[in-house]
N, C-alpha and C positions, 0 to 999 in steps of 0.2 A: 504494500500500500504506500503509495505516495502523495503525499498531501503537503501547499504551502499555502499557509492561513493567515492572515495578515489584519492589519486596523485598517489601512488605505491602500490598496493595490498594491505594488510589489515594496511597501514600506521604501528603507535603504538598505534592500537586499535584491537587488535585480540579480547580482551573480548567484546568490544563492538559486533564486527561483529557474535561472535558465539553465544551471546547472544540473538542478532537479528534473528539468524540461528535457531537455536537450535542444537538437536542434529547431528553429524555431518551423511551423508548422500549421495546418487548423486548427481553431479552437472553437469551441462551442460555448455562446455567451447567454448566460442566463440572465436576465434580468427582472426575476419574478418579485423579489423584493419590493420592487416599485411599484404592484399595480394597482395600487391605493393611491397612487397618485398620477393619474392618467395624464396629466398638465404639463409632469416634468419627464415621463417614462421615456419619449424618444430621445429627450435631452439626456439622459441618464445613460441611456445606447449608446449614443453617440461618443459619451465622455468616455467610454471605456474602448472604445472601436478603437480613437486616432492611437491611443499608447501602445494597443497591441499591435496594430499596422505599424505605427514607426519601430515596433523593434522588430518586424519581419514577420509578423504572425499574420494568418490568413483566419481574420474572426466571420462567423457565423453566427446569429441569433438564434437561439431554442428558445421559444416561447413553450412553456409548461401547460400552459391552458389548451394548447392544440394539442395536448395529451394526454386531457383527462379522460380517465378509463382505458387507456391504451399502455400499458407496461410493455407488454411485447414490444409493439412501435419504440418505446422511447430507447427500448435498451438494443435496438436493431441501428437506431438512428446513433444511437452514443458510441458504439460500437465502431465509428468509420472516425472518430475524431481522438486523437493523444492528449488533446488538453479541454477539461472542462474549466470555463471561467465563472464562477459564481458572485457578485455585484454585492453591495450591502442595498440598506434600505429598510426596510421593517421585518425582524427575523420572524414575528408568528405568520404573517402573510405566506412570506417564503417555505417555512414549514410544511403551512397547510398546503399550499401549492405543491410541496415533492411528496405531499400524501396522497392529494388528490392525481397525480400520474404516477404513481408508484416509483418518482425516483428516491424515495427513502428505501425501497426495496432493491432497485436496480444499482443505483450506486455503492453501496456495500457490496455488492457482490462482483461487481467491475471491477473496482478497487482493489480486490483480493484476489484478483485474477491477474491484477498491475497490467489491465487492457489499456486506464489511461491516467493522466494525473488530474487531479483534482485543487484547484486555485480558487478559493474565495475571502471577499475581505471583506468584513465588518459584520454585518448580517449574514451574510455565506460563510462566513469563517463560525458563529455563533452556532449557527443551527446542526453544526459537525458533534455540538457537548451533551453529555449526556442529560442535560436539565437549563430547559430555558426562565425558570422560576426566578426572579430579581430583574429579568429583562425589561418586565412591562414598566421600571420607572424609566427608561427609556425609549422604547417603541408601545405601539398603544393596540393592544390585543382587542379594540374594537374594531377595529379595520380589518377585520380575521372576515366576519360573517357575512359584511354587504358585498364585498368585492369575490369569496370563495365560498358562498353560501353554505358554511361548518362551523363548525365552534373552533375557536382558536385549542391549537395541542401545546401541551409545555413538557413534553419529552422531546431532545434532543435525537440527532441518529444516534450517538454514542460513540464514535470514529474515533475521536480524542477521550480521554480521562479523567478532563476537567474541563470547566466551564470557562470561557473565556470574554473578559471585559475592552472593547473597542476602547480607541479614540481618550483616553488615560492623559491626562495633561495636554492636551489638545486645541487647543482653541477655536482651527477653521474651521476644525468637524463636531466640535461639544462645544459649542459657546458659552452654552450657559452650566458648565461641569457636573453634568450629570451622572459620568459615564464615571467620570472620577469618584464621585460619592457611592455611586455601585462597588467600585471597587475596594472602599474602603472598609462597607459593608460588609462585603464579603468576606475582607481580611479579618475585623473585629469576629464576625462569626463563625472563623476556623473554615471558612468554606473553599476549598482548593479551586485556585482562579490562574489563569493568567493575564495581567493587566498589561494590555498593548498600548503603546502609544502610537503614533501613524507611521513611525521610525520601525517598529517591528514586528518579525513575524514567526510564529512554532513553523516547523519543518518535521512532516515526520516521513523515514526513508526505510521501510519496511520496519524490522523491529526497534530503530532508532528515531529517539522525539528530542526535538532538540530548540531550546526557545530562547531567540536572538531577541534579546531583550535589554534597552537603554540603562543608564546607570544613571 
């Protein structure tokens, strides 16, 4: 299994992640995150398109919703791509959306195949832990039911071993430190975290996890 989880896209570890990569190639951009916000969802596309085009990557859109009920499909369709990209944006959205097309089924089992590598940040990077419980002081679990008509889930896949806090001293991306006081939380309550800032990201490279993390 190979996975690079990040606060803001490749943090300040692009060697790491192309490393992890290899050569640069397809990818597959999810951008489920967002569709709670329909106003900024192309814009949100696009922010992630130009960085993986200028490092030589040939990105694709997977829209999730054109897979609801179709597992088979998505893991035929996942199958032709080495790198999935997964966006941040609202993790229980996201969630429910790899519920609702079986890619919480299909990605674990890819993964374990090492058919492709797996890249998400902020909310993509989240929804890999085994418990999204603390989340909702910052993403808003009502935005689960109108846009994926289900009740928001607060089980993570479980891919990683711990729960992980975005955007950690941050300012562009937590203005108002939200994401910080989560993590504080977390800390006060013994709860195994890791607190990202947009500088870093966990790596993990079959049985090794390994989390490039600011001082």
């Amino acid at each position: 299994m190979r996975l690079f989880l990040s606060s803001y896209r490749f943090g300040a570890h692009y060697d790491r992640f192309a490393a992890l990569v290899g050569e640069p190639g397809p990818v597959a951009i999810v951008p489920n995150a967002c569709d709670a916000w329909p106003t900024i969802w192309q814009g949100a596309v696009t922010s992630d398109l130009t960085p993986l085009r200028h490092a030589g990557f040939r990105p694709d859109v997977l829209d999730l919703r054109e897979y609801a009920g179709r597992a088979a499909e998505l893991e035929r369709t996942l199958r032709r791509y080495p790198l999935i990209w997964v966006r941040g944006g609202n993790t229980f959205v996201l969630r429910a959306q790899f519920a609702r097309s079986g890619a919480d089924l299909v990605l674990p089992a890819l993964l374990a195949e090492d058919v492709l590598v797996y890249a998400g940040y902020s909310a993509g990077a989240c929804v890999l832990t085994p418990d999204l419980h603390g989340i909702e002081e910052v993403d808003d679990p009502a935005e689960v039911e109108p846009v994926c008509g289900v009740q928001p889930r607060w089980d993570g896949l479980g891919l990683v071993d711990r729960r992980i806090v975005p955007h950690v001293r941050s300012p562009e991306t937590d203005p108002d430190g939200g994401c910080t006081r989560l993590a504080e939380r977390y800390r006060e309550a013994g709860i195994a975290h890791w607190a990202l800032t947009d500088a870093d990201a966990v790596i993990v490279d079959g049985d090794r996890t390994e989390a490039l993390l600011s001082r």
